[in-house]
C-alpha positions in Angstrom: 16.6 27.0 0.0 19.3 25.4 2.3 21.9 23.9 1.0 25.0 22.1 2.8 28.3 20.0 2.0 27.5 17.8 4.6 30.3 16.0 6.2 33.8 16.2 5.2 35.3 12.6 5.1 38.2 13.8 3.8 38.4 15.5 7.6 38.6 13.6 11.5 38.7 10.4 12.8 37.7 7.7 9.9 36.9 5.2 12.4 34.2 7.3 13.4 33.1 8.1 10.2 33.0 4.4 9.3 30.8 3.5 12.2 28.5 6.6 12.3 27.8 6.1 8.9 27.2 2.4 9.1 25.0 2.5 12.2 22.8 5.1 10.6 22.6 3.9 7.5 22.1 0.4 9.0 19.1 1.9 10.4 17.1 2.6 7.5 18.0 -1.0 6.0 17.2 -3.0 9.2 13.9 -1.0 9.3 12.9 -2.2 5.6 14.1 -5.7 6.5 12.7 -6.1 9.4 9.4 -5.5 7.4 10.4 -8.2 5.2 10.6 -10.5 8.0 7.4 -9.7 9.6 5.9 -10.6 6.1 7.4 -14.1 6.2 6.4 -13.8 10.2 2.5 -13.4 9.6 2.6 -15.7 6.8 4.1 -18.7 8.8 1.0 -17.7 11.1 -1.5 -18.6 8.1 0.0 -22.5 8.3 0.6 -22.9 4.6 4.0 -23.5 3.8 3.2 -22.8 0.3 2.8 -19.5 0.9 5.8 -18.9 2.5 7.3 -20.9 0.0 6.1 -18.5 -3.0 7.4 -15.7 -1.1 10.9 -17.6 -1.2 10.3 -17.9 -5.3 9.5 -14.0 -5.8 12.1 -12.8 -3.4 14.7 -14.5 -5.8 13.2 -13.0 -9.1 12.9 -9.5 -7.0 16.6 -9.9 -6.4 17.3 -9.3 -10.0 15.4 -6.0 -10.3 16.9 -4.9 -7.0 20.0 -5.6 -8.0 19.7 -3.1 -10.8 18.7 -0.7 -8.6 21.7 -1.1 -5.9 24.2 -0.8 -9.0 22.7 2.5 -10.3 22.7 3.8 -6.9 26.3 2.6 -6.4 27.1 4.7 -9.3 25.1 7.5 -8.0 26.9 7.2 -4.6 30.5 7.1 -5.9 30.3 9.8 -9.0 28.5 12.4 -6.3 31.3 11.7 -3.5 34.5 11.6 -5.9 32.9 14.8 -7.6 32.0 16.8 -3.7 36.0 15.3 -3.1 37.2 17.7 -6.0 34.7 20.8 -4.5 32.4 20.7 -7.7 29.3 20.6 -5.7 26.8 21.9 -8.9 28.0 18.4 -10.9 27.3 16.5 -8.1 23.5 17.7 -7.7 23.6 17.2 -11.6 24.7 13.6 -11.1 22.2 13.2 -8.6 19.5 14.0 -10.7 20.7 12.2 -14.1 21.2 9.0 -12.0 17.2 9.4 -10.5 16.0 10.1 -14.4 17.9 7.0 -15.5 16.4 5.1 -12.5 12.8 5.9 -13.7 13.2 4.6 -16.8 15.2 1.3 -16.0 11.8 1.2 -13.1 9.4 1.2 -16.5 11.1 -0.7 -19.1 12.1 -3.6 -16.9 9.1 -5.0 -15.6 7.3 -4.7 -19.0 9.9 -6.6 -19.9 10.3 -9.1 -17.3 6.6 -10.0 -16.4 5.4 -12.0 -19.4 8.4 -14.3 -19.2 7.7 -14.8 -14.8 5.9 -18.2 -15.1 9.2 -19.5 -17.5 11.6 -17.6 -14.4 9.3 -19.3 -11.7 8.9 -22.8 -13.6 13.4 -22.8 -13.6 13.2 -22.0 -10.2 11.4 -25.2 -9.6 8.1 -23.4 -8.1 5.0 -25.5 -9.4 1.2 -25.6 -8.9 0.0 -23.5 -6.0 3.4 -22.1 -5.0 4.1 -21.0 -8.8 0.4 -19.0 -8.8 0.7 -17.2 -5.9 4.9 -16.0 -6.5 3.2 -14.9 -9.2 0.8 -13.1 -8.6 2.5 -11.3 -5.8 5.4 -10.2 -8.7 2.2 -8.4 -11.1 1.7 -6.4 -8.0 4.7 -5.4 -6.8 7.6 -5.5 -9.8 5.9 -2.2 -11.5 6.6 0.3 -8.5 10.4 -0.4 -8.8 11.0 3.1 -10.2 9.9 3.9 -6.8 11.9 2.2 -5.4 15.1 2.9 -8.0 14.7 6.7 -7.6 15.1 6.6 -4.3 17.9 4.6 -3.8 19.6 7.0 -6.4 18.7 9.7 -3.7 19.2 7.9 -0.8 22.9 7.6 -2.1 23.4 10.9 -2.7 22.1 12.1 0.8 24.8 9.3 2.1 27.3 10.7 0.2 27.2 14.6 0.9 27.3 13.1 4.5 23.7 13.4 5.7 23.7 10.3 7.7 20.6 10.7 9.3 18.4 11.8 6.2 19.9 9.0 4.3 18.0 6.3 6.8 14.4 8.5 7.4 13.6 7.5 3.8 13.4 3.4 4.8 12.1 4.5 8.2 8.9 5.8 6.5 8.4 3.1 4.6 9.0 0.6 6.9 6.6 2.5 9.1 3.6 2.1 6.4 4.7 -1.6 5.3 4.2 -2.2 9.2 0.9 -0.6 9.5 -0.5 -1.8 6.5 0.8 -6.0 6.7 -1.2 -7.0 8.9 -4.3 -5.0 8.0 -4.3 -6.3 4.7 -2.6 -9.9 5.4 -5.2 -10.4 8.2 -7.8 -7.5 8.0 -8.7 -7.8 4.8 -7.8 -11.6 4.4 -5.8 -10.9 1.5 -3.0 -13.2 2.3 0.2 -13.1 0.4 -1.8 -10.3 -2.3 -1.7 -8.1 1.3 1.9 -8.0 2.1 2.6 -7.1 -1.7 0.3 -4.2 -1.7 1.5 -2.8 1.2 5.3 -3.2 -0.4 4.0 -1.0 -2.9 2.9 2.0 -0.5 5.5 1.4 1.7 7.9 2.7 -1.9 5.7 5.2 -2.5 6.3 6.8 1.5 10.2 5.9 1.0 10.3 8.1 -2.5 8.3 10.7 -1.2 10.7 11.2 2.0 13.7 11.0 0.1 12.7 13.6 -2.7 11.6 16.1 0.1 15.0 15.9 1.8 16.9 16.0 -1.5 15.1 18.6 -2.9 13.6 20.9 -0.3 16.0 20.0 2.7 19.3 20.0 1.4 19.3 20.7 -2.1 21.4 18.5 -3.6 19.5 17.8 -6.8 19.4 20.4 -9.9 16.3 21.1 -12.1 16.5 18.4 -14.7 17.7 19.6 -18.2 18.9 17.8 -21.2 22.3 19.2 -21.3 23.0 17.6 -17.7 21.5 14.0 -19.0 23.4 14.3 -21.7 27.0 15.6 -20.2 26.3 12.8 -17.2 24.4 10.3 -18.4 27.6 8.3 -20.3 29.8 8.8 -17.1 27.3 7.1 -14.8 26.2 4.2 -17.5 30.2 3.9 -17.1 30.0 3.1 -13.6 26.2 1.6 -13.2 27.1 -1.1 -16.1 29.7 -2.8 -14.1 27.8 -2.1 -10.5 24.7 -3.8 -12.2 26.7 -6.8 -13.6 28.1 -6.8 -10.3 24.8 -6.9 -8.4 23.2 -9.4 -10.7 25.6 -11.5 -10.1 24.4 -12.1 -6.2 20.3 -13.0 -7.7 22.1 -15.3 -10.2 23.6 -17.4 -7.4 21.0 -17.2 -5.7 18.8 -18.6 -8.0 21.6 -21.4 -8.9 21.7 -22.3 -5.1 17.8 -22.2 -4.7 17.1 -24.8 -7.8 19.8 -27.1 -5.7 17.7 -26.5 -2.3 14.6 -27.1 -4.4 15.6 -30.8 -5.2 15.6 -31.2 -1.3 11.5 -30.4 -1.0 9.0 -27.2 0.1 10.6 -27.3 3.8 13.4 -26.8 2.5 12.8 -23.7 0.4 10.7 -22.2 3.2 13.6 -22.4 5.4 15.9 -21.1 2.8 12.9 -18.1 2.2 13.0 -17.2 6.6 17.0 -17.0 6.1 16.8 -15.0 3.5 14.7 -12.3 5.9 16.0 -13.3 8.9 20.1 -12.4 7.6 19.4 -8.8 6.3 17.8 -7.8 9.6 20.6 -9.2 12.2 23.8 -8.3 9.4 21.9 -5.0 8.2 25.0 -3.4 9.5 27.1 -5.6 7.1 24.7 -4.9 4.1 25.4 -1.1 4.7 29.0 -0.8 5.8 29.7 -1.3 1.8 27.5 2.3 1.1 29.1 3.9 4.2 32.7 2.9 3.0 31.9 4.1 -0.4 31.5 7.7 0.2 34.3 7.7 2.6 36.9 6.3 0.2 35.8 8.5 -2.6 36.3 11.7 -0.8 39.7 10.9 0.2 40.2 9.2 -3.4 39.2 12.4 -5.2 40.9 14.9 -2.7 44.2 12.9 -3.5 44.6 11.3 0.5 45.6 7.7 -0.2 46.4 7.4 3.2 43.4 7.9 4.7 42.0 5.7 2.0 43.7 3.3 3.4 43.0 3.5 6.3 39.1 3.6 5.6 39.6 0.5 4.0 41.0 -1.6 7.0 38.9 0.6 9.7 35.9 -1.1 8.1 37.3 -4.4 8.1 37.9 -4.2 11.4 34.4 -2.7 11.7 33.1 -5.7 10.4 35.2 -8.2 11.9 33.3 -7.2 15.7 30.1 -6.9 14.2 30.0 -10.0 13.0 31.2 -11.9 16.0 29.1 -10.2 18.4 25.7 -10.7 15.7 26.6 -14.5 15.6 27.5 -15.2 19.2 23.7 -13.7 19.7 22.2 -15.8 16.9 23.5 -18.7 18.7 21.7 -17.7 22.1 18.4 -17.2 20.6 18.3 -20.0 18.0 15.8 -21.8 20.1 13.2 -18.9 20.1 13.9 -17.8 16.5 12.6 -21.2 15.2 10.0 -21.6 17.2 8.8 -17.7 16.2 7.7 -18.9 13.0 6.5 -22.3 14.1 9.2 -24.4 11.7 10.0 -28.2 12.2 11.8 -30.9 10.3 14.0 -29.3 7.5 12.8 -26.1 8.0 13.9 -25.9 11.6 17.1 -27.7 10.9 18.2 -25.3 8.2 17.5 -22.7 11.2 19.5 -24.2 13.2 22.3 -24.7 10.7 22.5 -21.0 9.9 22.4 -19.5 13.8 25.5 -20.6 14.2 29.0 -20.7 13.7 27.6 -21.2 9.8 26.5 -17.5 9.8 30.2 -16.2 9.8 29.4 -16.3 6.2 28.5 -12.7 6.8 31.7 -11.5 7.5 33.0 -12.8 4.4 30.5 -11.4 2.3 30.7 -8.4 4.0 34.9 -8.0 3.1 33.9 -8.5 -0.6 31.2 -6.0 -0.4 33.6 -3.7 1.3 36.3 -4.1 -1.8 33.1 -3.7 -4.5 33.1 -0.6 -3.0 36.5 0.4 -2.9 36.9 -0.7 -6.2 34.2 1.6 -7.7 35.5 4.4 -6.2 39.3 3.8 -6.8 38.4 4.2 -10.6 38.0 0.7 -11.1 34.5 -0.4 -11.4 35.3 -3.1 -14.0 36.7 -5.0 -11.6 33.9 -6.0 -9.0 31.5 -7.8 -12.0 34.0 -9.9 -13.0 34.4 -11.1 -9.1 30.9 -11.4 -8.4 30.0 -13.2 -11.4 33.0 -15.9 -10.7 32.2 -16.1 -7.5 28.4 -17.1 -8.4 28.7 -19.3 -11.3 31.9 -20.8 -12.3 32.9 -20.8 -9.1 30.1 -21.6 -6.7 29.4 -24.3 -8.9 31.9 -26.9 -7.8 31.4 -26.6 -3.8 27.2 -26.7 -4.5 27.8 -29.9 -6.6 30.7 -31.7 -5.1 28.7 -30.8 -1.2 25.7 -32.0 -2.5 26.6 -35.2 -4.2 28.7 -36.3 -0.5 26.5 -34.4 1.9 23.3 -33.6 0.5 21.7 -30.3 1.6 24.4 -29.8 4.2 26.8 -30.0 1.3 25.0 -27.9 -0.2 25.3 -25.0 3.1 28.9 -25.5 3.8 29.8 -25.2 0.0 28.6 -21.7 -0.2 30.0 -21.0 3.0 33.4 -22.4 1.5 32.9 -20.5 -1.8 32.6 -17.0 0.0 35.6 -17.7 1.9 37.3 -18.2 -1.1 36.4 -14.6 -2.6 36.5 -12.8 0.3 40.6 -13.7 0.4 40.8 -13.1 -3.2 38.8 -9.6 -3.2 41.2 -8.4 -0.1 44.4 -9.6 -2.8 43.0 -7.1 -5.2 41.8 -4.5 -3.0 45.5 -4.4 -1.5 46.7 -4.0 -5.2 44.6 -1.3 -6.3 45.2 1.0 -3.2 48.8 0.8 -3.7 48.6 1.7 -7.5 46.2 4.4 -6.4 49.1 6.4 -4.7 50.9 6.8 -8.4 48.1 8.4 -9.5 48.0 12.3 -9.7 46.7 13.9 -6.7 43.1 15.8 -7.4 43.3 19.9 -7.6 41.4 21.6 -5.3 39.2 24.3 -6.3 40.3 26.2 -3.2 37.5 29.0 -3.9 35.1 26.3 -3.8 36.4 24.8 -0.7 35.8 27.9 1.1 32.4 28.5 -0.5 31.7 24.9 1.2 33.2 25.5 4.3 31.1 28.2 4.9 28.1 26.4 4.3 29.0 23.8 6.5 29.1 26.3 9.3 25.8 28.0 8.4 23.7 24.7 8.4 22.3 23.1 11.7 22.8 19.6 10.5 26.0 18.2 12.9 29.0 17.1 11.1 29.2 13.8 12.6 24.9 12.5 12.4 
């Protein structure tokens, strides 16, 4: 069975790495997004804005069990890179596979958990009547395939961080390619409505696990057999590191769901527009959402192979990264505002809070992007504590004041430009820190490595056919 290193970030132009990794990787999660769109997109085309509506409501309560997800997969991501930095390539496959075990069970115990109580999460949300059913309904079908969907982010990460750029965006590809096919078949074909796209979110996980296991397992080997002493020697060191990444991704759903019971008080339009933002962002910024996972394995190589420098470097290469992204996505969102709204047939609020956001409003992305950037830097500079505790500020205590004091003066424009003021905010803080933590980094003791090892890696690299730089 082939096995292979992958890339060697510890190696070449970071630049390079920063935006290979990011485009590719950006692949895969545009693909899955732009899935998620199309849902809202064929909904809109039924006319019911309740519909679209209750896709808004189980979005945010989704957000929650995602979150879980992303932080386990951070973890995964970050112990397999520091651990391939340091040449100890058999405790990285081992990490792999504890992280995809624990992600199975969090995938089972969660939604038994969570689905009685989804009326009581729905009813805070402010979803009522019609809107509350169908959020519902669509949540029994899809919240118990998020194993699925946990194991393969767990996998996913790992392929991203032995370098395999391209494998690490096939998995999303594949399911984004059966969500496709099977939305409108079932949305339309089948008249199932809203019950349609949440089916074919369930096959469309089954197709994204099924790709990533094959190239984990059978491509590049970078899982072991599971065995209890693994679980058992891993299993504390990535709890260590998922604890804090989950606190830290809850964080983003808790907001959320604070800043959608505001934009509920404001009517259905309202929260249907919010719901088509809430697509529309993660398609045009997918490159933002997955600069913070090509960042990660990039600084934990160099991290664990002793280069401050070049973490360094990493670190303001991918601000930089994001700084022309951004401008170039918005200036584009502000030429094709016209056609976006009248895609999915919006007026009144709806259309207004289009509007609002294709424009200079969505530089919001940029800042959300720097503070994902310095979640991830703090992970893999040993300091995983610190990324919860800025994440939950930022969406409680201190998103707070700008959502009340905007909305009591401006009303639901208040309400926009707070949270645009309150990432702002963060964003300078987390670059403060970031700063901080870099430069303590370099009195640390530099990582010994196995030079054995390295060789035994090196020659892989050269006997696999997969490019260094995919």
């Amino acid at each position: 069975m082939p096995k292979s290193p992958g890339t060697d970030f510890t190696q070449g132009n970071i630049m390079r790495h920063v935006t290979v990794m990011s485009f590719t990787s950006s692949i895969g999660i545009m693909a899955i997004y732009v899935v998620d769109l199309l849902d809202i997109f064929f909904v809109s085309l039924l006319g019911q804005t309740e519909v679209a509506a209750a896709a808004g409501f189980a979005s945010t309560i989704m957000f929650y069990v995602s979150a879980m997800n992303i932080g386990l997969s951070i973890a995964a991501g970050s112990l397999t890179a520091q651990y391939l930095g340091r040449s100890d390539l058999n405790a990285a496959k081992d990490v792999a596979t504890t992280s995809m075990l624990i992600a199975l069970g969090v995938g089972v115990v969660v939604p038994i958990a969570m689905l009685p109580f989804v009326p009581n999460m729905l009813s805070w949300l402010g979803a009522q009547g019609e809107v509350a059913e169908l959020a519902t309904m669509y949540l029994w079908i899809v919240l118990p395939a998020s194993g699925l969907s946990g194991m393969s982010m767990a996998l996913v990460a790992a392929l991203r961080s032995h370098g395999f750029a391209k494998w690490s965006m096939y998995p999303s590809l594949a399911g984004a390619l059966i969500n496709l096919i099977f939305d409108p078949l079932l949305i339309f074909g089948l008249n199932m409505g809203l019950a349609g796209a949440a089916v074919a979110t369930v096959m469309a996980r089954v197709a994204t696990f099924g790709v990533a296991l094959y190239a984990a397992v059978r491509l590049f080997d970078i899982v072991n057999p599971p065995t209890m002493d693994a679980f058992r020697r891993y299993t504390r060191e990535i709890v260590r590191f998922t604890l804090p990444a989950v606190l830290a991704s809850v964080a983003s759903p808790i907001g959320l769901s604070i800043v959608t019971r505001y934009i509920t008080q404001y009517g259905t339009d309202a929260v249907a527009g919010l719901a088509i933002i809430g697509r529309l962002s993660p398609v045009v910024f997918s490159v933002v959402n997955a600069l913070s996972g090509a960042i990660g394995p990039i600084i934990g190589q160099n991290y664990g192979a002793g280069k401050h420098d070049r973490v360094k470097r990493a670190y303001f290469d991918a601000l930089k990264f994001l700084a022309i992204y951004t401008g170039c996505a918005i200036a584009l969102l502000v030429l094709f505002r016209h056609p976006i709204a009248d895609a999915f047939n919006t007026t009144g609020v709806t259309r207004d809070i289009i509007y609002l956001y294709c424009g200079p409003y969505a530089m919001i992305a940029f800042f959300n992007g720097a503070i994902f950037i310095s979640n991830a830097a703090y992970s893999n500079l040993g300091k995983p504590q610190i990324a919860p505790r800025i994440n939950w500020l930022k969406s409680t205590i201190g998103l707070l004041p700008f959502l009340a004091a905007g909305s009591y003066f401006f009303g639901l424009y208040g309400v926009a430009f707070g949270i645009l003021l309150n990432a702002a905010a963060f964003a300078a803080l987390s670059h403060v820190l970031t700063m901080r933590f870099i430069d303590q980094s370099r009195h640390g003791a530099p990582v010994d490595i196995d030079d054995d090892a390295q060789a035994v890696q090196n020659a892989l690299a050269m006997e696999h056919k997969e490019p260094q730089h995919t």
